[in-house]
Each structure stands twice: as C-alpha cells, then as structure tokens.
N, C-alpha and C positions, 0 to 999 in steps of 0.2 A: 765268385768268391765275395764280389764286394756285397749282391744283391744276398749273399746266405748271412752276414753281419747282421745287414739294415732288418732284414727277416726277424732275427733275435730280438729286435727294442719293438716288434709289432707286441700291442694288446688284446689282439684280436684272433686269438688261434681257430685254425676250420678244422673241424673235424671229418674224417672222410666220411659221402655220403650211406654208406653200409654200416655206417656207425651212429648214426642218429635216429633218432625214435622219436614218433610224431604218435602223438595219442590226441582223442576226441576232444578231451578235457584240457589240451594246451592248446589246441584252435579256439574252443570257447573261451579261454581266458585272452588269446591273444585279439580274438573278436573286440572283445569288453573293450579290451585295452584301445586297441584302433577308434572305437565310439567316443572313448573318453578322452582321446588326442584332438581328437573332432571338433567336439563341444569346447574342449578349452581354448583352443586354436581357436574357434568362432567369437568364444567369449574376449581374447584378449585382439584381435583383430577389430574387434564391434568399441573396444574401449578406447581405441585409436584414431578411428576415424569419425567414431561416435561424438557427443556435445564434451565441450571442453569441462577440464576439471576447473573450479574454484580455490584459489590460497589466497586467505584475510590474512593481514598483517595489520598493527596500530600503531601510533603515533601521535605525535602534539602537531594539531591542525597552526600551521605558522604563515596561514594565505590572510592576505588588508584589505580584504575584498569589503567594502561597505554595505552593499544589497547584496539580496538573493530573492529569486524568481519563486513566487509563490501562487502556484495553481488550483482552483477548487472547482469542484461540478457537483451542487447537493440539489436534493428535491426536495420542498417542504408542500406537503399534500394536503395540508389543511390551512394552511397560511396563503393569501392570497398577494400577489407581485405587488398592489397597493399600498398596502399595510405593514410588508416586508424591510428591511431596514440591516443595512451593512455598517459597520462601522468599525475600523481599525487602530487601535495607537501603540503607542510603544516606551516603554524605559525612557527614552529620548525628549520625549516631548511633542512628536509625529503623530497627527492624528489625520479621520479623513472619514468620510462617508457615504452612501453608494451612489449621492449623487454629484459630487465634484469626481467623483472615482468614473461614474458612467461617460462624464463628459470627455474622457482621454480613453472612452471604449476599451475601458478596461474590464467590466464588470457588466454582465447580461442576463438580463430576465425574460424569462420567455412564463404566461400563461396557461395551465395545466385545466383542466375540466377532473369534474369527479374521479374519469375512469383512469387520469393520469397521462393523457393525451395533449399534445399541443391545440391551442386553441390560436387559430390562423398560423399565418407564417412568420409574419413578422415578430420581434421582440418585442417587448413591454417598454414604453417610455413614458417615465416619470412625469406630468404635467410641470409647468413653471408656477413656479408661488412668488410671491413678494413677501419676502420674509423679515423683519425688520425688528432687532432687539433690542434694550432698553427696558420700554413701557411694555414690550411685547406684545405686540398688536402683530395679530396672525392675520392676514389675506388667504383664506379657502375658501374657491366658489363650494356654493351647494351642491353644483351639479355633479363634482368632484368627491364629494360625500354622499351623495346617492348611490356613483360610482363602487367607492366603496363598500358600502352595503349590500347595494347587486351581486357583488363578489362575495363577500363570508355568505350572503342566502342561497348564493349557485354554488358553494362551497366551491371554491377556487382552488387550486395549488401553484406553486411556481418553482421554476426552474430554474436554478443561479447557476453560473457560470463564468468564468474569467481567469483572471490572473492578477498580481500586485507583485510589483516591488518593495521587498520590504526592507527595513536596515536588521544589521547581524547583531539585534541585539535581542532581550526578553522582550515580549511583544504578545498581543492577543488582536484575534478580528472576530467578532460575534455578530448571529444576526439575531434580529428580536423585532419586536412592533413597538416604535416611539410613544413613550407616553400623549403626546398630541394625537397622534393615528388614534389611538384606544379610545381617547376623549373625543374625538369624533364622530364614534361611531354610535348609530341608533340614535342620534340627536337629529331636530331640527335647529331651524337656523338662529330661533331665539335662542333655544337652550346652549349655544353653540356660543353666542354671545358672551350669554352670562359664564360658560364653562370656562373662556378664555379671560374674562374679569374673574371669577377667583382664580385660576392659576397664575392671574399677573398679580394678586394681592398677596398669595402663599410667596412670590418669588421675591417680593419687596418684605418680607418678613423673616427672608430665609426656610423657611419652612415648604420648599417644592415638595409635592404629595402626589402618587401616583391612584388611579384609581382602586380602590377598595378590590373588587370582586374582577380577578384576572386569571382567575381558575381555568376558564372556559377560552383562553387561546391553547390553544395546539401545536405544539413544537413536535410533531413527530419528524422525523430526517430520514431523507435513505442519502449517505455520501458515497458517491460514484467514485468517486479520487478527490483525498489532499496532495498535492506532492511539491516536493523542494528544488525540484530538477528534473531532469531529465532521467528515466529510467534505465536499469539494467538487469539481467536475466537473476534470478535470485536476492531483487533487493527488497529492502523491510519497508513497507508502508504500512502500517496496519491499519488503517481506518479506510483503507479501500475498497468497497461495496459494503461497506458496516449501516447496516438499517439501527434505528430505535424508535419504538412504536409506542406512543402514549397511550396505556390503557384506564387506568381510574385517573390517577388526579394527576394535572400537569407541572410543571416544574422546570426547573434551569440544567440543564446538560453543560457539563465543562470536560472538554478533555484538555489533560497536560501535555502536551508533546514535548517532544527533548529530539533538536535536531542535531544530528551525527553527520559532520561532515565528509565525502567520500570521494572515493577513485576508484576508477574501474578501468585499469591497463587491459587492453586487450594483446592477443596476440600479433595482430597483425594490424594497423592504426593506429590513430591519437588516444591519449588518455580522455576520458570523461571524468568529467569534476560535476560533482551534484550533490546532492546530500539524502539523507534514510532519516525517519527517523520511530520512536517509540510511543507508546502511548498508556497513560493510566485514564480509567476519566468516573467520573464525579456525579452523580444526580443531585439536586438540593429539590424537593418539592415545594412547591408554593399554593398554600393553604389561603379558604378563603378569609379577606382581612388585612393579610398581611401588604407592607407598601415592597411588594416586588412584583417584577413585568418576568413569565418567562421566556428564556430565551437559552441561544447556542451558542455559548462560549468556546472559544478555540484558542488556547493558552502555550505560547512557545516560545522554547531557550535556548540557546547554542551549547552544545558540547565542545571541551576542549580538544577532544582527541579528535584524530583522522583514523577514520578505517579504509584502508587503499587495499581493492581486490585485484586479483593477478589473475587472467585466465592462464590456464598451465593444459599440457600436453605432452604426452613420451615421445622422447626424439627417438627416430630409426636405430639409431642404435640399443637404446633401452628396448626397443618393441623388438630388436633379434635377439635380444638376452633373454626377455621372456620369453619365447616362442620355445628356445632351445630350452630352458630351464622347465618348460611345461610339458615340451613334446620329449625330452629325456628322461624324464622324471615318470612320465605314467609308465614308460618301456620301461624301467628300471623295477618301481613295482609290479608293473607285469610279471618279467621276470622270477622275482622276489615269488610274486601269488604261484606264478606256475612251477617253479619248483616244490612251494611246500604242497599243492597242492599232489603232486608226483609222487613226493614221499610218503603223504596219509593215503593214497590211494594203492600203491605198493605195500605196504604194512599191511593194510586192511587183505588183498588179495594173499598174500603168504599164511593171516592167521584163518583163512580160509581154506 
C-alpha cells in the first residue's frame, strides 16, 4: 500500500518490454549522444585538473617599500665591453655608473667575438684609472687604448648582465660610449694629449662638445630580460627577447616603461609581490654633425595602481554541477533529437 503511494510521485514511468520499439536510427542517435557525453566529460575533467585559471583584480598600490629589484641581461653585438658604459639616476638625485656598480658585483660584462660567442671564461674587468677632476687631467695608459682599439677592429660585442636596486621613483639607466672612450679612440698618445687639453678648455668655458662624427657607433641590442621581480605564469614583460638591429644610420633608442605594481596569490602558498610592466619606445637618429653620442635609454615610472592576480580553480562541488549539467543535458537533447527524428521518419514511411 504504502510502496503503490511512493510509486505515484515516481517521474520515471517503464513501459513494459513488448511495448517499446527500438529502431536503427535511435541507436545512432543514442551512439552520437554517448560520444558527446564523452568528449564533454573529458573536456570539463581536463579543466579541473588541467593549469589554473587567472582573476586580475586592481587597486591603489598602498606598499613604502623604497627600492625594488631591477634585472637586466642585453647583448650589444657591435659595442665592445671597453667602450661600453652603464649609468643610472633618478628623480631623487641617485646616480651611479657600471663601475662603482661592478665593484658590489652587481653588474657583469662578459666578452663576445663576432659570431656572438664568449670569449674566455672569465668576465670583463674594467682596468683602474686615476681619475682626478678640476683641471681634468685624465691617466689612460696607451696600452689601454690600443686595447680598445683591438676590440672595435675584431669587432667585439658584449654581454651585460646584473641587477640594481633602484628607488620607487621615475628613474632611467642607459648604456652608451663616454664621450672620453669615443675621444680615445684611433688616437695616439700625443693626439690623446692635446684631445684632453681641449676638452679641459671646452669645460672651463662651459661649452663641453662631444665629438662631431658618431654615426659609426652601433647600438644594435638583443634584451634577453628587463624585469622588476620575480616572475609569474602570464605576467607582462614586453621587452623580453626584443632585438633592434641598426641598419643605415645609428641613433638613441629610449624605451618608456611604466612599472605596474603586482600580486600573484597562489592557490596554495605565499603571495608574490613583484611588479609587470609596459612599454612604448622611441628611436631619435643621430646624423652626422650633430653633438649627440648614441645610446640606450631605458626610462621608468611607477604606477599608482596594484594589479593582484588570484589563481582560481572549480571546487568539487562546482566540477559535479557540471558533470551533471553536461552529462544531462546531451541525454536530454538526445532524446529531444530521437523523437523528432521518429516522427519525420514515420510520416515519411505512411506517405509512402
């Protein structure tokens, strides 16, 4: 009695077996249907276990953090580690050059040959000078100048590498060839003389003058990585593996960067703090004549915002809501297909 009730609220009524009809064209449809419970069920099983989803959120970056860690790896293929030349300042009044910077091995040069190959093993280190300002009286041995020269005729390249701490504010680090290097070069020892008495007379007149005809340095760059931090699966660097190749006349490369301070919560661990960021960037050519040295500017700002990414993933229970919602749903238009199917194919045989 009580079990013929509970029977009434079933949704599911059986029909007896002598009463149902099984045709060709409802196996093949019920075929389809099983392949395509298959396939979704693989697809939403593969979404689950498969790489985590990404959610950016923004916000007003509110961290006092004074520095931040800044990494570079560039090649300059036609520029020789001699003649090379770092130099960083900033908004602040913070400046700094690659050789008070190399002495807290911060900053490494390594050597390159034509084919783009290290030349030895060891890095490149800067010779000692006596340098001494005022009158400006420069101490370069010649042999040191020869040096240099050997390098632009074997056509040199070099390979920078390092890190700096920099302060969180606008700020630029460019490298280029010192007007001294460029005066340098191709002279002998008298002409080296006299080049360093007029540059001390231009200096006591105001009037510092770089040489004339600097068409013929080569700033071409391959940047292997700029970055601000520490990395994360989909973050924005754009200037990472970016080549620029001088082909007629040379000139000053400036990229702007705009650094975006970031978060990258994970599912499971610490949060990472690093920063992304964008970039426009600038050619100026430099014609013969004009008093500019080219070089590679690298120009950066702080963003106010925080962009903090969330890896994300369906909880168990989410992943049986779809399973049911996908593996219900094709039976459902199954159905739906194999009956109309039933009825055109019935019609069709009667007006037969």
């Amino acid at each position: 009695m009580r079990v013929g009730r509970i029977s009434k609220l079933s949704a599911y009524a059986r029909a007896e077996s002598h009463l149902v009809q099984r045709t060709g064209y409802g196996g093949l449809v019920t075929a389809c249907g099983c392949i395509l419970a298959l396939i979704l069920f693989w697809a939403e099983m593969h979404a689950f276990f498969g790489p985590t989803k990404l959610r950016t959120d923004l916000g007003v970056d509110l961290s006092r953090e004074e520095t931040l860690k800044m990494t570079f790896d560039i090649t300059f293929p036609a520029l020789p580690c001699a003649v090379l030349s770092l130099d960083v300042q900033d908004v602040s009044g913070e400046s700094g050059g690659d050789t008070s910077l190399a002495q807290d091995g911060e900053v490494h040069k390594y050597r390159l040959n034509p084919q783009g190959k290290r030349i030895g093993l060891s890095e490149y280190i800067p010779p000692k000078r006596d340098i001494r300002f005022g009158s400006f009286v420069l101490a370069r041995p010649m042999e040191e100048v020869n040096n240099m020269n050997q390098e632009m005729d074997a056509h040199e390249g070099c390979h920078v590498l390092g890190w700096l701490d920099v302060r969180r504010v606008a700020g630029n680090f460019h490298f280029t060839i010192h007007g001294q290097n460029f005066m340098m070069l191709k002279k002998t020892q008298q002409s080296i003389q006299e080049a360093i008495e007029h540059r001390a007379f231009n200096m006591e007149q105001g009037s510092l003058q770089i040489p004339t005809d600097t068409t013929g340095i080569n700033v071409s760059h391959h940047i292997h990585n700029i970055n601000f931090g520490p990395s994360f699966p989909g973050m924005a660097n754009s200037l990472n593996g970016y080549n620029r190749i001088v082909q007629e006349e040379s000139g000053t490369f400036k990229y702007f960067l705009k650094v975006v301070p970031s978060k990258y919560k994970k599912i499971v661990g610490r949060t990472m703090s690093t920063n992304q960021y964008s970039v426009t960037e600038y050619f100026q050519p430099v014609h013969k004549g004009e008093q500019k040295l080219p070089a590679v500017w690298f120009m950066y700002d702080m963003s106010p915002i925080l962009v903090t990414v969330h890896e994300a993933r369906f909880s168990l229970g989410h992943l049986l809501v779809r399973l049911c919602a996908v593996i219900g749903g094709v039976f459902a238009v199954t159905g739906m297909t194999d009956r109309a199917v039933h009825k055109i194919m019935t019609s069709v045989f009667k007006v037969a």
